[in-house]
Every structure is written in C-alpha cells, then in structure tokens.
C-alpha positions in Angstrom: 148.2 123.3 -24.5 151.0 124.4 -26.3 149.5 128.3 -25.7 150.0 128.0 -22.1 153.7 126.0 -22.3 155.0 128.8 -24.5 156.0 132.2 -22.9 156.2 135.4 -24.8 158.6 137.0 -23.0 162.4 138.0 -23.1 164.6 135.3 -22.1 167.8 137.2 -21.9 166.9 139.5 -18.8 165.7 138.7 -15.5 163.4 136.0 -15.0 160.0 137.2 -14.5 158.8 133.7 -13.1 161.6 133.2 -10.2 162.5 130.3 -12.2 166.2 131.6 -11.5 168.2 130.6 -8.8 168.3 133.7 -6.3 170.7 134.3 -3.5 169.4 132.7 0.3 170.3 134.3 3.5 169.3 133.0 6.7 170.0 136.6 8.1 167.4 138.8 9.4 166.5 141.6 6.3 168.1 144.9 7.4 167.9 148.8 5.9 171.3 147.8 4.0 169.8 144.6 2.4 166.3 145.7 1.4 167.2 144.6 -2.9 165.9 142.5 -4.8 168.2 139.4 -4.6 167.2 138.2 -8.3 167.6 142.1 -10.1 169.0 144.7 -7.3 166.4 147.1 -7.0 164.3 147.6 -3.9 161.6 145.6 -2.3 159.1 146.4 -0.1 157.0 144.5 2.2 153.6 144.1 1.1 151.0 143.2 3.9 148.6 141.3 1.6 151.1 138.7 0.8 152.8 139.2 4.0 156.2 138.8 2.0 158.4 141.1 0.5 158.1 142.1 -3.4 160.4 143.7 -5.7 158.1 146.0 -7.7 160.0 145.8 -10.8 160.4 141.6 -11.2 158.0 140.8 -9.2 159.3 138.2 -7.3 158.1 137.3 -3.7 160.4 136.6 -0.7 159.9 135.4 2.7 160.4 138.6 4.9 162.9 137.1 7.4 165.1 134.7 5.4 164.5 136.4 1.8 163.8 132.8 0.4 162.2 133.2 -2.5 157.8 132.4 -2.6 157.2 132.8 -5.9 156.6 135.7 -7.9 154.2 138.4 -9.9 156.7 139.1 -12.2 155.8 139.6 -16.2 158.1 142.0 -18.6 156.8 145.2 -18.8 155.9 146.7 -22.1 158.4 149.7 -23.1 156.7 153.1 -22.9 157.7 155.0 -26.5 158.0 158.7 -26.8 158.3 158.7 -30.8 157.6 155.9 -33.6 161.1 154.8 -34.1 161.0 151.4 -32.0 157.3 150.8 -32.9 156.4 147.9 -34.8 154.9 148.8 -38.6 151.3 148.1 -37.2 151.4 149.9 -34.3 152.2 153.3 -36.7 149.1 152.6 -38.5 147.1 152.2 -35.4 145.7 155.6 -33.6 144.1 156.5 -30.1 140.9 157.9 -29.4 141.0 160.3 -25.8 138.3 161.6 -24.3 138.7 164.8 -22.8 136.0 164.3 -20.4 137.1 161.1 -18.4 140.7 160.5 -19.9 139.8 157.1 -21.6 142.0 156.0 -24.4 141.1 153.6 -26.9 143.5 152.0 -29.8 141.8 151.4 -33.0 143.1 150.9 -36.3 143.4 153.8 -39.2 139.9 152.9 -40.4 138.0 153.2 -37.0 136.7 156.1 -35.9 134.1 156.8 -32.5 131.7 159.8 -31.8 131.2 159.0 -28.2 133.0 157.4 -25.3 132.1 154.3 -24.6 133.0 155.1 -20.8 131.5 158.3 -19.9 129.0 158.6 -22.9 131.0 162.6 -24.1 131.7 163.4 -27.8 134.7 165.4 -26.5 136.9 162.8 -28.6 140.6 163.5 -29.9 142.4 161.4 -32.2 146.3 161.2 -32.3 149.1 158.8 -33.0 149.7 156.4 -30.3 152.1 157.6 -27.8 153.8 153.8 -26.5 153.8 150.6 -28.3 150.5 148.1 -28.6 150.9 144.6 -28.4 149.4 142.2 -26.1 150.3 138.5 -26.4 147.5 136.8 -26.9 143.4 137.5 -27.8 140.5 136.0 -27.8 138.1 137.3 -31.1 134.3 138.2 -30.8 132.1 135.4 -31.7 129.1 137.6 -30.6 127.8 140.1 -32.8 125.8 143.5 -32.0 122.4 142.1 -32.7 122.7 139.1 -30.8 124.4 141.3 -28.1 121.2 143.9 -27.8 119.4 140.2 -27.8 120.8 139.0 -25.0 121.0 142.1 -22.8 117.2 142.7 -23.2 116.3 139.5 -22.1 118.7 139.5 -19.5 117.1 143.0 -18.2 113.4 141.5 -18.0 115.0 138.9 -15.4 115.7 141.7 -13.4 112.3 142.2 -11.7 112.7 145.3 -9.0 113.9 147.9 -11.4 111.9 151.4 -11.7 109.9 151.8 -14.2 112.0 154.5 -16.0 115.1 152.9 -15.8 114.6 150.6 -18.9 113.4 153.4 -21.0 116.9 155.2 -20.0 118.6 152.3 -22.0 119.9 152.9 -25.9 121.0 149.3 -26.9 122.6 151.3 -29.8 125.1 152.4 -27.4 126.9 149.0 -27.1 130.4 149.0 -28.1 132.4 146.1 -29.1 135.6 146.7 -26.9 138.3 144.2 -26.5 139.4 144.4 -22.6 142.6 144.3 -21.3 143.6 141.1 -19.2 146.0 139.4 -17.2 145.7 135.5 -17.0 147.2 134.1 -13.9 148.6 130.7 -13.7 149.7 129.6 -10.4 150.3 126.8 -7.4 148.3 127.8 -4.3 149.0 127.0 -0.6 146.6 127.8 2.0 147.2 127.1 5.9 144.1 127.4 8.1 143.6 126.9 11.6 140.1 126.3 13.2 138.1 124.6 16.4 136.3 121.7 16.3 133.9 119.9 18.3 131.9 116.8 18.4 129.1 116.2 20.6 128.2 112.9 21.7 125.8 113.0 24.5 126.6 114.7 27.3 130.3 114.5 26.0 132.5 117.1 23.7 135.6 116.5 22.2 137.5 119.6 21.4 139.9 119.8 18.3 142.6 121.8 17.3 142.7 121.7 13.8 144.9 122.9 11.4 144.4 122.5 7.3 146.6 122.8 4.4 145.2 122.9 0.9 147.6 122.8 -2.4 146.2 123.2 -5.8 147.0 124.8 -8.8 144.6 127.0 -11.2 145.3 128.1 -14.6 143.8 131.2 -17.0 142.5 133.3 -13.9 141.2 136.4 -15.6 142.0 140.1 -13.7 141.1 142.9 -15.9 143.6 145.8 -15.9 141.1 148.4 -17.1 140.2 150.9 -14.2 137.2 152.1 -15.6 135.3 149.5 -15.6 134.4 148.0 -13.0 135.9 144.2 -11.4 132.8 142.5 -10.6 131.0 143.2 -14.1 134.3 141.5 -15.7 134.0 138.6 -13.2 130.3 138.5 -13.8 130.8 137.4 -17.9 133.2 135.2 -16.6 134.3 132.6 -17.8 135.8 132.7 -21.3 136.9 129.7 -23.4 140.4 129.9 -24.1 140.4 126.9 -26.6 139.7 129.7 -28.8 143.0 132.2 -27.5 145.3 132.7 -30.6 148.5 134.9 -30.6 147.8 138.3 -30.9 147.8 139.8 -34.7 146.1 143.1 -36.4 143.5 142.1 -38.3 141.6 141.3 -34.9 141.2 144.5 -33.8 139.9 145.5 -37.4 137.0 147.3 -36.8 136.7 146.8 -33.3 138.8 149.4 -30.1 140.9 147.6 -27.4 141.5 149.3 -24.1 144.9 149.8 -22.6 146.0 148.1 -19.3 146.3 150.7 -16.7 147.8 147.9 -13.9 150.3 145.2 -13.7 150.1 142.2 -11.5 152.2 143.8 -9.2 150.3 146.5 -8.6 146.5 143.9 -8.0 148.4 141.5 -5.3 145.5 142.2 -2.9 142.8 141.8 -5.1 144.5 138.8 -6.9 145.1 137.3 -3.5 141.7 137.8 -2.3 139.9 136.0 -4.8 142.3 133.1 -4.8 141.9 132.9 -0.8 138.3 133.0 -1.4 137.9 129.6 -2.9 141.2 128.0 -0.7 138.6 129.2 2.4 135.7 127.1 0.1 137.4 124.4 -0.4 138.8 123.6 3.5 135.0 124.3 4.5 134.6 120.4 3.8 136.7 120.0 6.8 134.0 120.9 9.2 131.9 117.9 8.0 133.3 115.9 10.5 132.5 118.1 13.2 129.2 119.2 14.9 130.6 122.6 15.4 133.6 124.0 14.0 134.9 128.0 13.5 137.7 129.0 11.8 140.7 131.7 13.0 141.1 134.1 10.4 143.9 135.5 11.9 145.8 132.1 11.5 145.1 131.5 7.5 147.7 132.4 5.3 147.8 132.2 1.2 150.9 131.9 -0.7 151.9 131.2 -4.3 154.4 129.4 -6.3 154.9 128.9 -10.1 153.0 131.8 -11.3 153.3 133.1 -14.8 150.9 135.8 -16.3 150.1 136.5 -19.6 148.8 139.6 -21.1 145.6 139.2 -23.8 142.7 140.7 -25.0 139.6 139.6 -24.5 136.2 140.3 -26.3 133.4 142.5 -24.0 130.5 144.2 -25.6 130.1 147.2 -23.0 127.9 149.9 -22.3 127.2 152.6 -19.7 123.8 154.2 -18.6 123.3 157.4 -16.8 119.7 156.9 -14.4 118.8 158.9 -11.7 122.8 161.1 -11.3 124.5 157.6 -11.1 126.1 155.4 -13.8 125.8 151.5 -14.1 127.6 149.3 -16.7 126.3 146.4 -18.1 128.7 144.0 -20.3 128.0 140.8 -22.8 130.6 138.4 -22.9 131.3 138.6 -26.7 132.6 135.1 -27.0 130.0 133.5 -25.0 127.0 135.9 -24.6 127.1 135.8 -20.8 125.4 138.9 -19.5 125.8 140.8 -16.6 125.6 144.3 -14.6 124.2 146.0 -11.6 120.8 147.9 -11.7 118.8 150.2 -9.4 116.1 149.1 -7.0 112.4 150.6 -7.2 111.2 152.3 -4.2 108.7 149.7 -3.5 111.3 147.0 -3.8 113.4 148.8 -0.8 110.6 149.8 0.8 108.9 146.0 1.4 113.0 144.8 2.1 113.8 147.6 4.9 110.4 146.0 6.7 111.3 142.2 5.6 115.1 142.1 5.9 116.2 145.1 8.4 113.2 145.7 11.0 114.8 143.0 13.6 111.6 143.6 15.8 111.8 147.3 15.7 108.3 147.4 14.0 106.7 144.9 16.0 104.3 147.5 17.8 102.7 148.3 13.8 100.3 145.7 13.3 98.9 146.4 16.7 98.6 150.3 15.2 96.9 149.3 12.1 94.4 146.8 14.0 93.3 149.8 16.2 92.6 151.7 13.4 90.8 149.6 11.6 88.2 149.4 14.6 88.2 152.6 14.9 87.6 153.2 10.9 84.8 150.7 11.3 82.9 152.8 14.1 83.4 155.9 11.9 82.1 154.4 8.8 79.1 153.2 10.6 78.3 156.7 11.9 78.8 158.3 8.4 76.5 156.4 6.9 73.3 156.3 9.1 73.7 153.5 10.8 74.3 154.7 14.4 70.8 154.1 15.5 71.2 150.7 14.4 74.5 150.8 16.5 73.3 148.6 19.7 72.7 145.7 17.5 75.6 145.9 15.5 78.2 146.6 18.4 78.3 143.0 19.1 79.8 142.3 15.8 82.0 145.3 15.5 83.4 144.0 19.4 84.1 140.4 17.7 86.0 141.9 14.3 88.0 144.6 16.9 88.9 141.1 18.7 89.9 139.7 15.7 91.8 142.3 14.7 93.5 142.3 18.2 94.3 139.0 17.9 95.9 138.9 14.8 98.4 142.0 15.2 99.6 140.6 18.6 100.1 137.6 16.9 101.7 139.1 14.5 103.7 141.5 16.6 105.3 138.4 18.1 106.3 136.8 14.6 107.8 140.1 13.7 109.6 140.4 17.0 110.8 136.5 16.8 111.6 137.3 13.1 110.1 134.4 12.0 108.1 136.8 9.7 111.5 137.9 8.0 112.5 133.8 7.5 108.8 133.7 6.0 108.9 135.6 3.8 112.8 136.9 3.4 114.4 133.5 3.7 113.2 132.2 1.1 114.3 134.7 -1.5 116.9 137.3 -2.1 116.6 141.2 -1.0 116.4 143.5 -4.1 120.1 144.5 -3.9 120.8 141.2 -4.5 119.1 140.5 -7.3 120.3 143.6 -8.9 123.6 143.6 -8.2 125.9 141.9 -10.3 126.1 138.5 -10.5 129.1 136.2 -8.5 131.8 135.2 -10.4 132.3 131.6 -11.5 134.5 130.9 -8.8 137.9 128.5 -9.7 136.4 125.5 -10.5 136.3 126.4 -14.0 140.8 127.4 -14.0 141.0 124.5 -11.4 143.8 122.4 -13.5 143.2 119.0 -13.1 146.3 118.0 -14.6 148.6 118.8 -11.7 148.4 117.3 -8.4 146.1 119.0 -5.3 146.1 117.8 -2.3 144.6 118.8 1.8 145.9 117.7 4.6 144.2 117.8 8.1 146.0 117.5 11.3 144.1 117.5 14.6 145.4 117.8 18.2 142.5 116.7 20.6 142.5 119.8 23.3 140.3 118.9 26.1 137.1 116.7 26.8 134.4 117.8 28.8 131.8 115.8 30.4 128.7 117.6 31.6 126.7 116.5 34.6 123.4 116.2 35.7 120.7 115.5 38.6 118.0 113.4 38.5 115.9 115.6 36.1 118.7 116.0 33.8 119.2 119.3 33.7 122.7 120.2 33.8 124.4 121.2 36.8 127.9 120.8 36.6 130.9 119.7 34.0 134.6 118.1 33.9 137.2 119.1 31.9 140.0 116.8 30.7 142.8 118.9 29.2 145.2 117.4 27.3 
C-alpha cells in the first residue's frame, strides 16, 4: 500500500492532482479568462469530458463556473538536448531507431537488436539517448522466452478458424521481451444516467422516469502510452499484479528494451473516459431489474472524475508481430502472468459459412428451393446416363416422391431462413469467426475496483403517467387511458 500512498513527483511546483486550492468564479468563462486558474496557461474545452482542461497541469474545470472537477495532471518528464542533467545511468543507456517505422527502444550498453520488434526491419541505428529515462515504478518479467513460445502456441491452437498458412507464417523466435510503457490511473468516478422504465401489470403500465448516480473509485487502471502497438492487445493481457511493482532501478531493464511513452494522460481523455464509462454504464444496468422494460438516454449520461493521480511504470510484455497475407497482427504474453492474447485472420470457409449464418437476414431464403430443383433434376439426368430410362415408368413414382421431398424440405427451410430462426440455430449459440479471432475483452474494472473506499448508487424515480388499456369482450384491445402525472 505504501506504493500507491507515495507520489513521485515534485512537490514544489504546481499540483498535478488539483489537490491545491484554485481560484472560483461564478462568472461565465470569457475570451479574456480562458487560463488555467491553478498555473496560468490556457485551457481548452475538451468535448469528451465536457469540461475545460489545461493541457499543461491537467486539471479539469466546470466550463461555466471554472470550479475545479478534478484533474489528469502528472509532471512531465524534461526533454534533454545533451547529457549534462542526465542521471549516471541514463549515460550508460543507448537507443535503438529503426529507420523503417521510427520505433525507439532504450536498452542498456550491453544490449544490442538486429530487428525491430515493431515492423520486423534490420534498418537499426544505435545512438546515445537524446532526453532522460526514468519511469517511476516497474513491474519485472516473471515469464521467460520458453515458457512464452509455450504459451503462445497453445493459445494459437484455441484459435480454430485460422488459414492454414497462417500458423506456418509464425517464428516464435521472434518474441521480444519488451517492457511497455504505462500509465496507472487512480481515480473517484461519478456517473449520472437517465432512462425509462416500465412495469407491466396486466393490462396496466406504470411509466418511470428514472435517473441513476453511481460513485466508485478504481485503482491501478493500465493505459499503455506506446502508439505502436495496439490498445486492445494491451487490455487483452490484462490484468497485472501489482503486489509485485517495485520503484524503478537499472538492473531491471538488464538485458531486456523498454519502450518510450509517446502520450500523456492529457492527451488519452477520450479513451480513458470511454473505458471507465463502460463499466459506470455496467454497473447501473442492475437498475433495470426492477423493471419489465427499461432503455437508457445516452444523451443524458455524463462521467466525471475526482482524486485522480497517475503514475508512470513499466510493465513486462513479451511481443511479437507477423506479416500474413499484406497485413500485420500482434500477438503479446503477459510476462508476469502468461496471459495471451492477439487478433488473427479468418479462413475463407470460416467467413464464408458466417456471411450465410450471421448476415443473410432472409436474403437467401429462395436457395434451398434452388438446390432442391436441382437435385430432381440431377436425379432424372443420372437415370438417363446410365441406362435406366426404359426402366423410367416404373421408377418415376419414386423420383415424384424424393422431388416432393425435396420440395418440402427447402420450403421449409426457406421459411426458417427467412424467420431467421436458422441463424439462432445455428449462430446463436456460438460466436462468428471475427469474434473468436479478435482479441480478447479486457478484464473490465472489477479487478482495479478499490474496495477500500466507499461506492455507492442512488436511484430516484418520478412516476410519469399510467395507462390502462381496454378491451371488449374477446379481450383484444381496443382502446387505452392515460394518467399523466
């Protein structure tokens, strides 16, 4: 615990956290007051929060009264032109560029590569780092290479609509032990919702107005700040176990290349938002329990947070890139807890049968009555070619009872397809190719949901109107009464 009390930042300038006291207006925000009330510089209104942020703090305000909402505020590592302010280990640590995609690795003096672990080029430079490297916190491989290729193969078997070529495209050998950069978010979250609901009791519906507020806090949210690889494979390995997080020091990434972040927190609001929205959207589903129907007003939810710190650390990813087919696909191993992930191509066959299954809607319903014609007509034309149409008068009855059959069956069928009870057959009841071989979810929060601080949802409902159907004496309905309120 003491890991996430302590912060590893500068005390003496402005408080990244919003933990300072910053100036209130109750004035409308004009062209001449658009600064940052906590450190001056300008803010801009970012739609995704629907607040204002100050790009260089990060701290959030409300856009009318510039009260403050929180913040995405962390101090920003110093860019370096020379050596003079680095630290003695960062001059003994180097960079590895690629030419080819612009990808560069820090590695220690010892540590050398031959090919990008990004685009797969030997078109490698080595030089002296240009800005200092030093991330607060990491997380060291428990995972080695062999149990890495391990794991991946076995993961790749469970992936059952692949082409056949694809898994001879792989060359486990390629996996590289790369130590990802991260920020962890910890944060309060507040999510309003608004949403209809009604009960049904007979011929009588109660309407609701209801309107939701969840509070909870999460801790440790992982958002990698690499843009080359992609979000969902990181989310994929998720989670990590931070019991094992230690303060950054050198002889971790001994042997071993760390990427660089390439993107603050202020800079992934809308994706940081998104994700935490996601589960505040989750977690108020249970309000529609209490209702036979009930729909929810996107246009009415809104997500805010408070109390947010980030930290910046390392964590471990064993990660590797294959070309198939003019397209690239990663694949990562968590190298702390082996979970695997990535997304791989679909066989032809595989799309083929899930275009019919999934994406038809009745447009093919007319085929089986094709194929049944043709197969009475392929039955007359055998019979011809292979001197039996002398014998045809006595075996037209049964040809008539199997072209019957036949006709039966596809207009039977026609009407499944058409109903798309064919596609909850056979599609409902398991995933479409892409699904399977796309990467897998993310853990959701339940795993950075922190227990240890209060969470709380609160429902209000405002009873709308009541309506009260009518009917004659064969009870079909004929008219209704509405009691608004």
């Amino acid at each position: 615990m003491a890991l996430w009390n302590s912060r590893p930042f500068d005390q003496t300038g402005p408080d990244p956290f919003g933990r300072s006291e910053s100036k209130k207006t109750e004035t409308g925000l004009t062209a001449d007051s658009a600064k940052c009330p906590t450190c001056g510089a300008n803010i801009f209104y970012e739609p995704e929060l629907e607040s204002m942020m100050c790009r260089d703090c990060g701290n959030i305000y409300a856009p009318d009264t510039m009260e403050p909402r929180g913040s995405l505020g962390i101090s920003k590592e110093h860019d370096y032109m020379g050596d003079s302010d680095m630290s003695e280990d960062d001059k003994k640590r180097h960079e590895i560029v690629c030419n080819s995609c612009g990808a560069a690795l820090v590695a220690d003096e010892n540590t050398m590569s031959t090919m990008c672990p990004f685009c797969g080029s030997p078109a490698l430079i080595t030089r002296r780092l240009t800005r200092e490297f030093k991330p607060d916190y990491i997380v060291p491989f428990k995972i080695d290479k062999d149990q890495a290729k391990s794991i991946m193969n076995t993961w790749l078997k469970s992936r059952k609509k692949t082409p056949i070529g694809f898994r001879n495209k792989f060359r486990l050998t390629k996996m590289t032990a790369l130590y990802v950069p991260f920020w962890l978010i910890d944060c309060g979250v507040n999510t309003d919702m608004s949403g209809t609901g009604k009960i049904h009791a007979g011929l009588e519906t109660s309407i609701f107005e209801v309107d939701s507020t969840i509070t909870y806090y999460v801790k440790g949210v992982p958002f990698d700040a690499s843009l080359k690889i992609a979000n969902k494979l990181m989310e994929a390995i998720e989670p990590f176990d931070y019991s094992d997080m230690v303060p950054f020091e050198s002889k971790y990434l001994q042997g071993f290349y760390a990427d660089k972040y390439e993107q603050l927190p202020t800079e992934m609001t809308e994706r940081i938002m998104r994700r935490l929205e996601r589960f505040s959207r989750s977690e108020t589903s249970m309000v529609s329990k209490k209702y036979s129907e009930y729909e929810v007003r996107g246009e009415k939810a809104f997500t805010w947070l408070n109390s947010l710190s980030v930290k910046y650390c390392l964590l471990p990813v064993w990660f590797m890139n294959v070309d198939y087919d003019g397209r690239k696909y990663q694949f990562a191993v968590n190298g702390q807890t082996g979970e695997a992930g990535g997304s791989v191509p679909i066989s032809k066959v595989s799309e083929t049968i899930d275009r019919f299954l999934f994406r038809t809607n009745g447009k093919l319903a007319v085929l089986p009555l094709v194929i049944a014609v043709a197969m009475a007509f392929c039955c007359g034309v055998l019979m011809s070619l292979t001197g039996l149409g002398d014998l045809a008068p006595s075996f037209l009855p049964i040809v008539l009872i199997l072209c019957q059959f036949f006709m039966v069956v596809a207009y039977f069928t026609a009407v499944l397809v058409k109903m798309g009870t064919i596609q909850k057959i056979f599609g409902g009841k398991r995933k479409t190719a892409y699904e399977i071989n796309d990467y897998d979810k993310d853990p959701g929060m339940d795993c950075y949901f922190d227990s240890t601080r209060h969470s709380d949802l609160k429902v209000k409902e405002t009873l709308l109107r009541h309506v009260v159907r009518i009917t004659d004496d064969n009870g079909r309905v004929v008219d209704e009464h509405s009691i608004e309120f």
